[in-house]
PyMOL commands that place a pseudoatom at each C-alpha (Angstrom):
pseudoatom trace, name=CA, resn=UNK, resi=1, chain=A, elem=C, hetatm=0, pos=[0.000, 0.000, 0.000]
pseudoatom trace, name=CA, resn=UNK, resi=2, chain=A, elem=C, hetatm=0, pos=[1.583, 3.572, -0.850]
pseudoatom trace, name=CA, resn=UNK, resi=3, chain=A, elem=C, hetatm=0, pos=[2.257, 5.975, 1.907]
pseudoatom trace, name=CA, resn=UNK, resi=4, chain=A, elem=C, hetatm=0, pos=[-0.214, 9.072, 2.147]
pseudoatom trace, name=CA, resn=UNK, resi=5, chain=A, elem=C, hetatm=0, pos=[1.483, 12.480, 0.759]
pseudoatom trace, name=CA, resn=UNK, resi=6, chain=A, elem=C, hetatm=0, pos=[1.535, 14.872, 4.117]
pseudoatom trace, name=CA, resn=UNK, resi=7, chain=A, elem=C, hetatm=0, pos=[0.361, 18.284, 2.541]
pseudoatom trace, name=CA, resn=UNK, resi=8, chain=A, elem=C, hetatm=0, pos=[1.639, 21.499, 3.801]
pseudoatom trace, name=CA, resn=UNK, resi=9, chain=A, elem=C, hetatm=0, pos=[-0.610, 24.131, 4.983]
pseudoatom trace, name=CA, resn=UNK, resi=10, chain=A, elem=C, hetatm=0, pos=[-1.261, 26.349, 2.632]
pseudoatom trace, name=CA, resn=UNK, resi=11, chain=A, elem=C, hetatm=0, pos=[-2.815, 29.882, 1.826]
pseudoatom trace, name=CA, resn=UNK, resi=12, chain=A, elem=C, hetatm=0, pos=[-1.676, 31.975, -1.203]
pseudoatom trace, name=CA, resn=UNK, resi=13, chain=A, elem=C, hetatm=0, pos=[-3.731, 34.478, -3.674]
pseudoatom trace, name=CA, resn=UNK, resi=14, chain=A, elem=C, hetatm=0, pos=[-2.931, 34.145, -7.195]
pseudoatom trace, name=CA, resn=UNK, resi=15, chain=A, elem=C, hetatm=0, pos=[-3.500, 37.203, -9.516]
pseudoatom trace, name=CA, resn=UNK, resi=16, chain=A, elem=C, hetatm=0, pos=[-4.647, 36.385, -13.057]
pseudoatom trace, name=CA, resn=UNK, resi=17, chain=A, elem=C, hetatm=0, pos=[-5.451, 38.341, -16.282]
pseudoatom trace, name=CA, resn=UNK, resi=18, chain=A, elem=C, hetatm=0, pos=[-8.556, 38.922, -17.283]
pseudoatom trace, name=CA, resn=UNK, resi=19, chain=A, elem=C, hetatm=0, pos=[-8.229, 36.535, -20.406]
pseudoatom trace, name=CA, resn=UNK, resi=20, chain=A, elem=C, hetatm=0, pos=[-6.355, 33.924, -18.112]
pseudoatom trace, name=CA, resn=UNK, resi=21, chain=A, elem=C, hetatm=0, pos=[-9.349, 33.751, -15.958]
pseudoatom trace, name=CA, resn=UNK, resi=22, chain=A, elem=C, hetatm=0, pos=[-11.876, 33.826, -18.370]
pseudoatom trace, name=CA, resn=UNK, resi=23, chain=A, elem=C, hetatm=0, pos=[-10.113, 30.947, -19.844]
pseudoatom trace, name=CA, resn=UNK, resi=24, chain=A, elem=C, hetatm=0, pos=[-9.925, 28.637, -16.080]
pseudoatom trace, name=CA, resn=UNK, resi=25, chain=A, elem=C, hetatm=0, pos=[-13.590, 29.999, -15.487]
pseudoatom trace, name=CA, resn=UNK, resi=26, chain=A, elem=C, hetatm=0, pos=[-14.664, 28.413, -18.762]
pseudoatom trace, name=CA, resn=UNK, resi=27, chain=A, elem=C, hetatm=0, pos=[-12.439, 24.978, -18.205]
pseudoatom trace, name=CA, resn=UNK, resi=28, chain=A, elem=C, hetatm=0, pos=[-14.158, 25.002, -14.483]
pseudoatom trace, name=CA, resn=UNK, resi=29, chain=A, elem=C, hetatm=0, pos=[-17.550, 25.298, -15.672]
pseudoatom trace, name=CA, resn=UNK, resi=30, chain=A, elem=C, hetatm=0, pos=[-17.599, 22.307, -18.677]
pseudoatom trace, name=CA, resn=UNK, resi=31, chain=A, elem=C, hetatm=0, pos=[-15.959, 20.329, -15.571]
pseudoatom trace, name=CA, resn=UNK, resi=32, chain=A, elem=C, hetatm=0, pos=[-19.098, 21.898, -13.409]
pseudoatom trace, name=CA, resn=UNK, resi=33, chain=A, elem=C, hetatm=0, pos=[-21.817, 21.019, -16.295]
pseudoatom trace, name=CA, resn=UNK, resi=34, chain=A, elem=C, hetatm=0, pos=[-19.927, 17.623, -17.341]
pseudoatom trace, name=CA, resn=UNK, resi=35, chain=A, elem=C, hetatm=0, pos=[-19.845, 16.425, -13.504]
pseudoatom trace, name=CA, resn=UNK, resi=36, chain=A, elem=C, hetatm=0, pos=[-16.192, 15.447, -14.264]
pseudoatom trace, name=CA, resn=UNK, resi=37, chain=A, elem=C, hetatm=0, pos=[-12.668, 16.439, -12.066]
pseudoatom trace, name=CA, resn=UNK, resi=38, chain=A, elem=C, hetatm=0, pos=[-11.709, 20.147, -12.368]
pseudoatom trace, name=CA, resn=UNK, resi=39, chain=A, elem=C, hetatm=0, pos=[-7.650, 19.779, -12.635]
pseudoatom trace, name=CA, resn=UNK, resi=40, chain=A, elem=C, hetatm=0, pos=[-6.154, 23.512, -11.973]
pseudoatom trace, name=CA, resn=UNK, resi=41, chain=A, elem=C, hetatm=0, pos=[-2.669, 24.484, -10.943]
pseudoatom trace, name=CA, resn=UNK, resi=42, chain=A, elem=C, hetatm=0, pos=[-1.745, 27.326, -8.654]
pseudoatom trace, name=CA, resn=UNK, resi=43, chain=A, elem=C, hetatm=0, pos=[1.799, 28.797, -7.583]
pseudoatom trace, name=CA, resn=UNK, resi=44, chain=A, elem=C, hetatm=0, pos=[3.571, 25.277, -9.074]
pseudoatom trace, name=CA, resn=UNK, resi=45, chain=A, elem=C, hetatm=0, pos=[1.271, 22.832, -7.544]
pseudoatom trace, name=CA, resn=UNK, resi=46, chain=A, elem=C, hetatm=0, pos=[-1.513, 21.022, -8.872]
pseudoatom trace, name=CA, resn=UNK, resi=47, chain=A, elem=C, hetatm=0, pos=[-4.764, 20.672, -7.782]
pseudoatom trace, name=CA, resn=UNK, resi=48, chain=A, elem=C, hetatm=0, pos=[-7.559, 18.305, -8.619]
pseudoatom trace, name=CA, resn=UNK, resi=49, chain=A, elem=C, hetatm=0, pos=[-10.954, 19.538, -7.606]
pseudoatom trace, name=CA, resn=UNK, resi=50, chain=A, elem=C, hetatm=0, pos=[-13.516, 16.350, -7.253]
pseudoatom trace, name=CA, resn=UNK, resi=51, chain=A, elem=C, hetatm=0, pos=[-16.941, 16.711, -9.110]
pseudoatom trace, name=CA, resn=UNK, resi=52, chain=A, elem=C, hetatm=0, pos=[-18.780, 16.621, -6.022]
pseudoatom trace, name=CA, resn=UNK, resi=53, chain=A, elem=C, hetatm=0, pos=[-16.592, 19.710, -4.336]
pseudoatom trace, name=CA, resn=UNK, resi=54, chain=A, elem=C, hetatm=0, pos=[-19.436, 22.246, -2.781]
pseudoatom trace, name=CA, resn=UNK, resi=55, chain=A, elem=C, hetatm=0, pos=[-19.488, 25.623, -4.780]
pseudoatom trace, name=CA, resn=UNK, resi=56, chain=A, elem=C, hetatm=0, pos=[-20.169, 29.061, -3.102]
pseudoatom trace, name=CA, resn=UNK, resi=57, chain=A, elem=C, hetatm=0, pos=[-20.021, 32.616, -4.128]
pseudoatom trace, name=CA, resn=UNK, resi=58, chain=A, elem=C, hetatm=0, pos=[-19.075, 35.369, -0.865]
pseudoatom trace, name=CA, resn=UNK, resi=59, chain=A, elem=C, hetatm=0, pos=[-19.365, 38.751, -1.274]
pseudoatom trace, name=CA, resn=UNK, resi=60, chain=A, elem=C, hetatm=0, pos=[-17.802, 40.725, 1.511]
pseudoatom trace, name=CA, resn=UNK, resi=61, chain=A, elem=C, hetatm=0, pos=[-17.840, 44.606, 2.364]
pseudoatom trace, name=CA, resn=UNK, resi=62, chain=A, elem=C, hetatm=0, pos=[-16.183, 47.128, 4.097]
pseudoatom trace, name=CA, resn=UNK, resi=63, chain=A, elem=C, hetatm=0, pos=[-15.914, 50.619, 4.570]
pseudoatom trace, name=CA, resn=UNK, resi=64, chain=A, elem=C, hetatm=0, pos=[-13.241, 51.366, 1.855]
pseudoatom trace, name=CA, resn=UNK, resi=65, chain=A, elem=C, hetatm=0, pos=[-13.650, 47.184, -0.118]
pseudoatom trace, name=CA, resn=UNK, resi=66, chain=A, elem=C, hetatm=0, pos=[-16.208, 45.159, -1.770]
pseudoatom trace, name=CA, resn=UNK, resi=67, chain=A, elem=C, hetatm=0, pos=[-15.268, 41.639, -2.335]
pseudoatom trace, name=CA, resn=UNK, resi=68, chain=A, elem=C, hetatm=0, pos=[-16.601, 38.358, -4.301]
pseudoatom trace, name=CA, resn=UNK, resi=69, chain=A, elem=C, hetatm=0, pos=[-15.258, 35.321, -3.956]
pseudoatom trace, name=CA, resn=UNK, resi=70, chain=A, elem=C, hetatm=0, pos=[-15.826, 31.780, -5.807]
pseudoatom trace, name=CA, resn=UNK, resi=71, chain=A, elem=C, hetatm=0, pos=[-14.934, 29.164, -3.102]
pseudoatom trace, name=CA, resn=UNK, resi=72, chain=A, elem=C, hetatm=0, pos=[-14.479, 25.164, -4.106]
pseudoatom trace, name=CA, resn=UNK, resi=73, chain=A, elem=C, hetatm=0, pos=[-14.395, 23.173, -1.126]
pseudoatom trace, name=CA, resn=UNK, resi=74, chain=A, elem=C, hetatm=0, pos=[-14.035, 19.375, -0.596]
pseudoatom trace, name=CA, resn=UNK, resi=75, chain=A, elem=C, hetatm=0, pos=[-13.250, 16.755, 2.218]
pseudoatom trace, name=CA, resn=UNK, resi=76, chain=A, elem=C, hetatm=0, pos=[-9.278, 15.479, 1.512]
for i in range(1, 76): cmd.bond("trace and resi %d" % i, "trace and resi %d" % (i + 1))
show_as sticks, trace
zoom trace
């Protein structure tokens, strides 16, 4: 039986372009409508987002910021 990979903590932002994000929002969503494994890599590592990963939009504001986020989460 292989050994289980002990992953590092982790917690990094990762600016895109507007066409580079267009282009991983469109890849994400024919993963979303297929029901098939979103594979994405961020900051040299890859991730692989399960089909059955919960999806949520957040939108956050302050005084001075308005933010919206698009969170995948799953169960390791």
């Amino acid at each position: 039986m292989a050994a289980k990979i002990k992953k590092r903590k982790r917690d990094i932002e990762k600016n895109y372009t507007a066409k580079q994000l267009a282009m991983k929002l469109r890849r994400l969503a024919d993963c979303i409508e297929k029901g098939s494994r979103f594979q994405i890599q961020i900051a040299g590592e890859r991730i692989a987002v399960p089909p059955d990963a919960i999806i949520n939009i957040e939108h956050e504001r302050s005084a001075s910021m308005e933010e919206v986020e698009f969170q995948i989460k799953w169960k390791r």
